[in-house]
C-alpha positions as CSV (number, residue, x, y, z in Angstrom):
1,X,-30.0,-19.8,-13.0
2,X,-28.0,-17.9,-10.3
3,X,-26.1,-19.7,-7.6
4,X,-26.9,-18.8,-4.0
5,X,-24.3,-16.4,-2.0
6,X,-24.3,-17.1,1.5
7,X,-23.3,-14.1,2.7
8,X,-24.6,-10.6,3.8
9,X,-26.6,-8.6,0.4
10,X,-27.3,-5.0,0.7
11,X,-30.1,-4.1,-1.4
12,X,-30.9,-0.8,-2.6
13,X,-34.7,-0.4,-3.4
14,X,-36.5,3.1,-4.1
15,X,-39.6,4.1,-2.2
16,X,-41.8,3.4,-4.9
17,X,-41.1,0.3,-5.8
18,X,-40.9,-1.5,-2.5
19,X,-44.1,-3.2,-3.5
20,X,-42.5,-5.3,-5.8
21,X,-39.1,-6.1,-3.1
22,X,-40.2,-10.1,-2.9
23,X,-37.7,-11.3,0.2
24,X,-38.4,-14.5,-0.1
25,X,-37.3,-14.8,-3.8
26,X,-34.2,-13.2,-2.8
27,X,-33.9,-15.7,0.3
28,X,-33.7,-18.6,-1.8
29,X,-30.5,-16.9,-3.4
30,X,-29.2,-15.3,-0.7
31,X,-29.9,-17.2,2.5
32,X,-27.5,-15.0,4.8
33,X,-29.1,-11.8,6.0
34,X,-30.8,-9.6,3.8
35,X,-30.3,-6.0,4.6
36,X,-33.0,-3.7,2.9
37,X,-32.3,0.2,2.7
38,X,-35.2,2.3,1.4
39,X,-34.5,5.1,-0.7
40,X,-36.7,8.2,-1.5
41,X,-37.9,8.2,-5.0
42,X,-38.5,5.9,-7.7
43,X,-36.2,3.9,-9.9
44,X,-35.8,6.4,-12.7
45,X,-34.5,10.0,-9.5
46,X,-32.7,7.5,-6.9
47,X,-29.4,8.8,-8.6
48,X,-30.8,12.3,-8.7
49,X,-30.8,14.9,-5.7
50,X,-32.3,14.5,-3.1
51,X,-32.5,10.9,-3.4
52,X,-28.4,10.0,-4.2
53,X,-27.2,11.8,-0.7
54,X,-29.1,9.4,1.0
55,X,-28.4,6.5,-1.2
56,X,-24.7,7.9,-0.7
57,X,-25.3,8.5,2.9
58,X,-26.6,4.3,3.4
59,X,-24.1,2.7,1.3
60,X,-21.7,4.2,3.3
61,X,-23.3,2.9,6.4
62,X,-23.3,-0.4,4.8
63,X,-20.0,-0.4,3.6
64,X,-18.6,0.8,7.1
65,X,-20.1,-2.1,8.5
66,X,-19.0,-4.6,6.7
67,X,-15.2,-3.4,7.6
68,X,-16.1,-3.6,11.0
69,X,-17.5,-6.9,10.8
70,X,-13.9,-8.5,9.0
């Protein structure tokens, strides 16, 4: 069984599978903040154009972030 990280998660979830995101499973391992970014697509284009600039484009964001935060 995974051991819980306290700290900050980024998850990555495609558009059409946010129906099967469940937070509070992810809570119970990661009971810091939970940062969702929603991508355009489904599981099988997010790494294809359109879809990657924008997952490019919020990893960034997320990444920036975190150096800001240290």
């Amino acid at each position: 069984y995974p051991k819980s990280y306290p700290g900050q998660i980024s998850y990555f979830l495609a558009e059409e599978r946010k129906q099967y995101f469940k937070r509070d499973e992810w809570q119970e391992l990661a009971p810091g903040r939970i940062e969702v970014h929603t991508i355009p697509g489904s599981h099988g284009t997010i790494l294809k154009e359109p879809s990657v600039g924008i997952l490019a484009e919020q990893l960034k964001i997320s990444l920036d972030s975190i150096q800001v935060d240290d």
